[in-house]
C-alpha positions in Angstrom: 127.7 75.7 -16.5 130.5 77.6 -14.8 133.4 75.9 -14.6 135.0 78.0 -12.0 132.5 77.1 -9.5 133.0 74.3 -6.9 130.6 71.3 -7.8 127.6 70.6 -5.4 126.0 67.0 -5.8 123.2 66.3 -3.8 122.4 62.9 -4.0 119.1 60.6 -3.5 117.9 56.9 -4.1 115.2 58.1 -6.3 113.0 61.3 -7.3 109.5 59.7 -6.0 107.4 62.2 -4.3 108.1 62.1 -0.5 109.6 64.7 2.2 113.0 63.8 1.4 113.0 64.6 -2.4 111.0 67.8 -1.3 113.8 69.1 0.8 116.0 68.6 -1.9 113.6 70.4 -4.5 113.0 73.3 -2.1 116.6 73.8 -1.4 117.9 73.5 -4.8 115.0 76.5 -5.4 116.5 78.6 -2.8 119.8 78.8 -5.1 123.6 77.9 -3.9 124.9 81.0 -6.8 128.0 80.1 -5.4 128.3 76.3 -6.7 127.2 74.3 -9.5 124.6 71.9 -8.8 124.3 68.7 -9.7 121.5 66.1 -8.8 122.5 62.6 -9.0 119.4 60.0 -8.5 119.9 55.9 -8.1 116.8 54.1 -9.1 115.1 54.6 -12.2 111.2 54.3 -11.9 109.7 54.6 -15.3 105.7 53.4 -14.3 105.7 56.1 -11.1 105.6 59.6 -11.1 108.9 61.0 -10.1 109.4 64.9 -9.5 112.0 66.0 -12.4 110.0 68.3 -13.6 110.2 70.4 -10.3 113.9 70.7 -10.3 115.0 74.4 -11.0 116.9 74.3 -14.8 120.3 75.6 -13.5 120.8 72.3 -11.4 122.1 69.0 -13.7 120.3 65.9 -13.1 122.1 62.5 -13.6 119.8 59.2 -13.4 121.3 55.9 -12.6 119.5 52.4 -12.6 121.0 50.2 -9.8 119.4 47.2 -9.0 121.0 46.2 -6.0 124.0 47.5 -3.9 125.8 44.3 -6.2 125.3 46.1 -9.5 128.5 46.7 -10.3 128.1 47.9 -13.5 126.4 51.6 -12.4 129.3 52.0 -9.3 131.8 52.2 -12.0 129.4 54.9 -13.9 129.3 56.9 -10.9 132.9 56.5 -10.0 133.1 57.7 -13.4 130.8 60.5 -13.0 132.6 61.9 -9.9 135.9 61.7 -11.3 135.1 63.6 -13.8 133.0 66.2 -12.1 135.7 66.3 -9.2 132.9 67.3 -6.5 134.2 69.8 -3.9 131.2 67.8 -1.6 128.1 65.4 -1.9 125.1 65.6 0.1 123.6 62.4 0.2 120.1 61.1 2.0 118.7 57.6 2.6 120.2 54.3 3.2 121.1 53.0 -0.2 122.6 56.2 -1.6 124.4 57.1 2.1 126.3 54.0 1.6 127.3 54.5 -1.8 128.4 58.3 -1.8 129.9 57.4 1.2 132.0 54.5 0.0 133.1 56.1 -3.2 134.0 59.3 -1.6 135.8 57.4 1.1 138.1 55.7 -2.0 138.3 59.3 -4.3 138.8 61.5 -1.1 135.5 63.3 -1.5 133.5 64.9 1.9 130.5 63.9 2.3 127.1 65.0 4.2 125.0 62.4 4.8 121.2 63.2 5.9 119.3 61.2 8.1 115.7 61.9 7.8 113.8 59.2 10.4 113.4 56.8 13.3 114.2 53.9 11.1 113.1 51.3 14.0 113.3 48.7 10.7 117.1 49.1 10.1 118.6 45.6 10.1 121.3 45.1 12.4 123.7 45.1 9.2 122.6 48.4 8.1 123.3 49.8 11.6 127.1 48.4 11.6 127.5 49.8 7.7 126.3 53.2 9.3 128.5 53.2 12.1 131.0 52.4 10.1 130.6 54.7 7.3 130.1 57.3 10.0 134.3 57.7 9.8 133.6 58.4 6.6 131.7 61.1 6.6 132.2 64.9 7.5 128.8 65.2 9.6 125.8 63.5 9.9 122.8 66.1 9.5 119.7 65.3 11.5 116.6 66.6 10.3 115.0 66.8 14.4 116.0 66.3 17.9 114.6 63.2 18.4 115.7 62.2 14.8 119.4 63.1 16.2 118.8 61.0 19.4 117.4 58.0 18.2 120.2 57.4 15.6 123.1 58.7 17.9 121.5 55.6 20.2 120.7 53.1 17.9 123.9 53.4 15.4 126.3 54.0 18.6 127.6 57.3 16.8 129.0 59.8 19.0 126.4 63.1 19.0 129.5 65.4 18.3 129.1 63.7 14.8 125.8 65.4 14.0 124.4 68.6 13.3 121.0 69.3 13.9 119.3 71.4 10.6 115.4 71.3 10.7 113.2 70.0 7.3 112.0 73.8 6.2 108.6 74.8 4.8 108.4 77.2 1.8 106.5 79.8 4.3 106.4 82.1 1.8 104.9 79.8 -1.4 102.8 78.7 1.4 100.9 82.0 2.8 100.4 82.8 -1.4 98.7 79.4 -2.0 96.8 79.5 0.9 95.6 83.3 0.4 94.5 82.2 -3.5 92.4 79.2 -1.9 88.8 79.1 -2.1 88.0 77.2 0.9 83.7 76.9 -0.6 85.4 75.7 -4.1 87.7 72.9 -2.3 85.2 71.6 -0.5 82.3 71.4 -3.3 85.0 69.7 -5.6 85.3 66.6 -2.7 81.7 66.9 -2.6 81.0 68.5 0.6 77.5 70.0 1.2 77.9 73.4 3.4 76.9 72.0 6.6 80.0 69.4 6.6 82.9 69.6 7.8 86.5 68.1 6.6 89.1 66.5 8.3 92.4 66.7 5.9 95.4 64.1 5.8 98.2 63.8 4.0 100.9 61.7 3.5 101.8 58.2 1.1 99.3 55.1 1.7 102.1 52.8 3.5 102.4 50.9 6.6 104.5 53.8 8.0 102.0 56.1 8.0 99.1 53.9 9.5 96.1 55.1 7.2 94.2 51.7 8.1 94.0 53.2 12.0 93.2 56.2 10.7 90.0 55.0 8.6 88.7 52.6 11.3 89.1 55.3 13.7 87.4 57.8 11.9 84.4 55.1 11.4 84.0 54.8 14.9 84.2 58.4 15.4 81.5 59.4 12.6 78.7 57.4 14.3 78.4 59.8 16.6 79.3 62.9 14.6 78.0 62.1 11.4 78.5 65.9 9.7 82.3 65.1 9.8 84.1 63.9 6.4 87.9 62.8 6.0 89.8 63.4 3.1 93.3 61.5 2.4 95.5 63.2 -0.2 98.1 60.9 -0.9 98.9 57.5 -2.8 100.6 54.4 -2.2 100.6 50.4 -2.1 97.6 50.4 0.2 95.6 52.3 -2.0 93.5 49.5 -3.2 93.1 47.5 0.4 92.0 51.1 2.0 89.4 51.0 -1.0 88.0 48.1 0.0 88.2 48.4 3.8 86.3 51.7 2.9 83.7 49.8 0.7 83.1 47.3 3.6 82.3 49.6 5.7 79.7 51.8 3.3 82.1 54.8 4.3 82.4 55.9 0.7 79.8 58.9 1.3 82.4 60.5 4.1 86.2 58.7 3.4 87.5 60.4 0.5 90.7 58.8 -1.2 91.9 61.6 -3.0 94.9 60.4 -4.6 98.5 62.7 -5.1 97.4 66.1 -4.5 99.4 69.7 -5.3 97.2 71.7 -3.4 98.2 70.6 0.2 97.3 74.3 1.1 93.5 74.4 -0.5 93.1 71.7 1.4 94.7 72.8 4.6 92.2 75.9 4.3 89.1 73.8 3.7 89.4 71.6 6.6 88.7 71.7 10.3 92.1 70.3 11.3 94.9 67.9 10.4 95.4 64.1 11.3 98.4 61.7 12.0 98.6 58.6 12.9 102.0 57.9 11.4 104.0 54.9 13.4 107.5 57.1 12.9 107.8 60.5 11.4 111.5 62.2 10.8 109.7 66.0 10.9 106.6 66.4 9.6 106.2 68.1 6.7 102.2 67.9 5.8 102.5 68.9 9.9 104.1 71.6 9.5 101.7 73.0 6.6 98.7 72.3 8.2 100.4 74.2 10.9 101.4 77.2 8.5 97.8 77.2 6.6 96.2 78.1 10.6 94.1 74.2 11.2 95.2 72.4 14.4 96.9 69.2 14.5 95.7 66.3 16.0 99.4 63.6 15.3 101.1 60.4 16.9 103.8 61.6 19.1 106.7 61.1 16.7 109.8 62.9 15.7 109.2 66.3 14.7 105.2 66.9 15.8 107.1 66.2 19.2 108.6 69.7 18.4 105.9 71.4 16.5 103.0 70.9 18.5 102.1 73.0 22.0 99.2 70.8 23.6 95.9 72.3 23.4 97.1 75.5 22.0 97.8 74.3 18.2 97.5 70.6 18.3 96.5 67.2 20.1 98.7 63.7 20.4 97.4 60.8 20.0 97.7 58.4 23.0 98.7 55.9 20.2 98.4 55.0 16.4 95.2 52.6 17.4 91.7 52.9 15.8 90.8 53.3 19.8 92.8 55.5 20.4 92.2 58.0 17.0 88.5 57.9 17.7 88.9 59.3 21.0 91.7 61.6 19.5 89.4 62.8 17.1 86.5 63.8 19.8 88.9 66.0 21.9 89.3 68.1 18.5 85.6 68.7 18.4 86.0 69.6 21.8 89.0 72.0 22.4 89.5 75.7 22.0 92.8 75.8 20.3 94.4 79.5 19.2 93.5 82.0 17.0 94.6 80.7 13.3 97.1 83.9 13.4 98.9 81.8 15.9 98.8 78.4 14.9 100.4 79.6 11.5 102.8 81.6 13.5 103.7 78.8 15.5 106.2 77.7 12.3 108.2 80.2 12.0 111.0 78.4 12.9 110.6 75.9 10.2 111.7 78.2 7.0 113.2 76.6 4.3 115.1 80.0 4.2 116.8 79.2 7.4 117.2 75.9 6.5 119.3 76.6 3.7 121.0 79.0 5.2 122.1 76.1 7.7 123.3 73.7 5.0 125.1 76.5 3.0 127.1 77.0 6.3 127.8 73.5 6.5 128.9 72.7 3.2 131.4 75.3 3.1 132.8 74.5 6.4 133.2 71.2 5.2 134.9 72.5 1.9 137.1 74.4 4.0 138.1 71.9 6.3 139.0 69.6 3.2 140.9 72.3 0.8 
């Protein structure tokens, strides 16, 4: 590595696949030629896939194994870690990692960036006092969407002159190429589909969060009366098994497809009617946005992101709520609405570039290195 550089350490509870640990993937890809790189992740989870082998070879991964924010044993590794590397910044995302970066760079004189990425409607009220408090300590507070920025300026009583406001950004580019090399008849016959099916696509992990259980008991009522429609979930997590057997209780298994971690969000995208939602909170909607991108309409909850992305009627639907009522009826108006040519739904993302994304948080980080030399 070059010495001469200033250090850049982005830092993250964990490497798991989810939206935050793609933004940092997608921005490390875009390059910062001007600093050296580091990575530093907090958990170690050895039985789940985590995405190492995404992140570009220039950047320099460091792995910790805290337990607990009382593991005293890895603070003193990473206070030894940062001492050494003598960061000229850290940008830092999620609770348990914004408190840690931001303590320790509080004590060594280190500017940080801290990321908010949600609504987190579950933060206790002790995590909300630790974040207002540990907002002095911090340079700026990025949000990654207006109502992101809101909610937390509210809840967290943080003045908004605090935050800056830098959209999530979608590889636009990686994702016209996948979409172009997608065989939409191929896709399709490898879920199964006969030709005179059609797909409904989701995407996102199998949590409470993102309300897949609405979403399957919704789509159940819906299929009795439109019985050529088939919905595919790309995605895994802890419900995995309890979506199985609502699935199986049902005798849904012949049109509710669990497709488990997928890499070909675009194939997908292209093979499918439109997109569903039914997330309870959302910080910006990534899988939105790429459904978006790939030309399918969306049809989401009203959260924080889709609340930007989606023109009514033109590229997308809401949701009156995350209900199985309330999907069912969601998923009718699809069938029903002339939405814009694909052209225009895909152009309707433009704004969301990881390019200018980037660009934003390289103009950040070296005002904030500026503003601390």
């Amino acid at each position: 590595m070059d010495s001469k550089k200033p250090i850049l350490i982005f830092a993250v509870n964990d490497l798991l696949v989810g939206g935050v640990q793609r933004l940092y993937i997608d921005l490390c890809k875009q390059g910062f030629p001007e600093y050296e790189v580091h990575l530093v992740t907090l958990f170690k989870f050895p039985s789940k896939h985590e995405w190492f082998d995404a992140v570009p070879s220039q950047v320099v991964v460091h792995q910790f194994n805290f337990k607990n924010f009382r593991d005293m044993s890895e603070w003193v590794r990473l206070a030894r870690l940062l001492r050494r590397l003598g960061p000229a910044v850290i940008v830092s995302s999620l609770f348990f990692s914004n408190t840690v970066t931001r303590v320790l760079g509080f004590c060594m004189r280190i500017p940080v960036i801290a990321i908010e990425h949600n609504t987190y409607t579950g933060k206790t009220p002790n995590q909300q006092r630790v974040d207002r408090l540990l907002a002095h300590a911090t340079y700026r507070i990025v949000a990654v969407s207006k109502t992101v920025l809101e909610f937390t300026a509210r809840q967290e009583r943080i003045p908004k002159e605090k935050f800056v406001l830098i959209h999530n950004g979608v590889d636009l580019a990686a994702l016209d190429t996948a979409a172009r090399a997608a065989d939409p008849a191929a896709t399709r016959a490898a879920i199964g589909l006969s030709s005179q099916q059609r797909l409904v696509v989701a995407v996102g992990r199998l949590t409470e969060q993102k309300n897949p259980e609405a979403l399957i008991k919704g789509f159940i009522d819906f299929h009795t009366a439109h019985p050529e429609y088939v919905l595919a979930l790309a995605g895994q997590g802890k419900l995995q098994e309890s979506l199985k057997e609502l699935i199986t209780t049902h005798g849904a298994g012949g049109y509710i497809k669990l497709l488990g971690a997928r890499n070909d969000v675009a194939a997908l995208c292209r093979a499918s009617d439109f997109f569903v939602s039914t997330s309870h909170i959302e910080g910006f909607g990534l899988a939105h946005a790429e459904a978006l991108r790939c030309g399918i309409p969306v049809l989401t909850t009203k959260t924080a992101g889709p609340d930007e992305m989606i023109i009514e009627g033109e590229n997308g639907l809401f949701l009156q709520d995350g209900t199985p009522e309330a999907v069912a009826r969601g998923l009718e108006r699809m069938t029903t609405t002339t939405f814009s040519a694909p052209e225009h739904i895909a152009a309707s993302v433009e704004r969301f570039s990881i390019i200018k994304a980037a660009a934003a948080y390289r103009a950040l980080i070296a005002q904030t290195i500026n503003r601390h030399a």
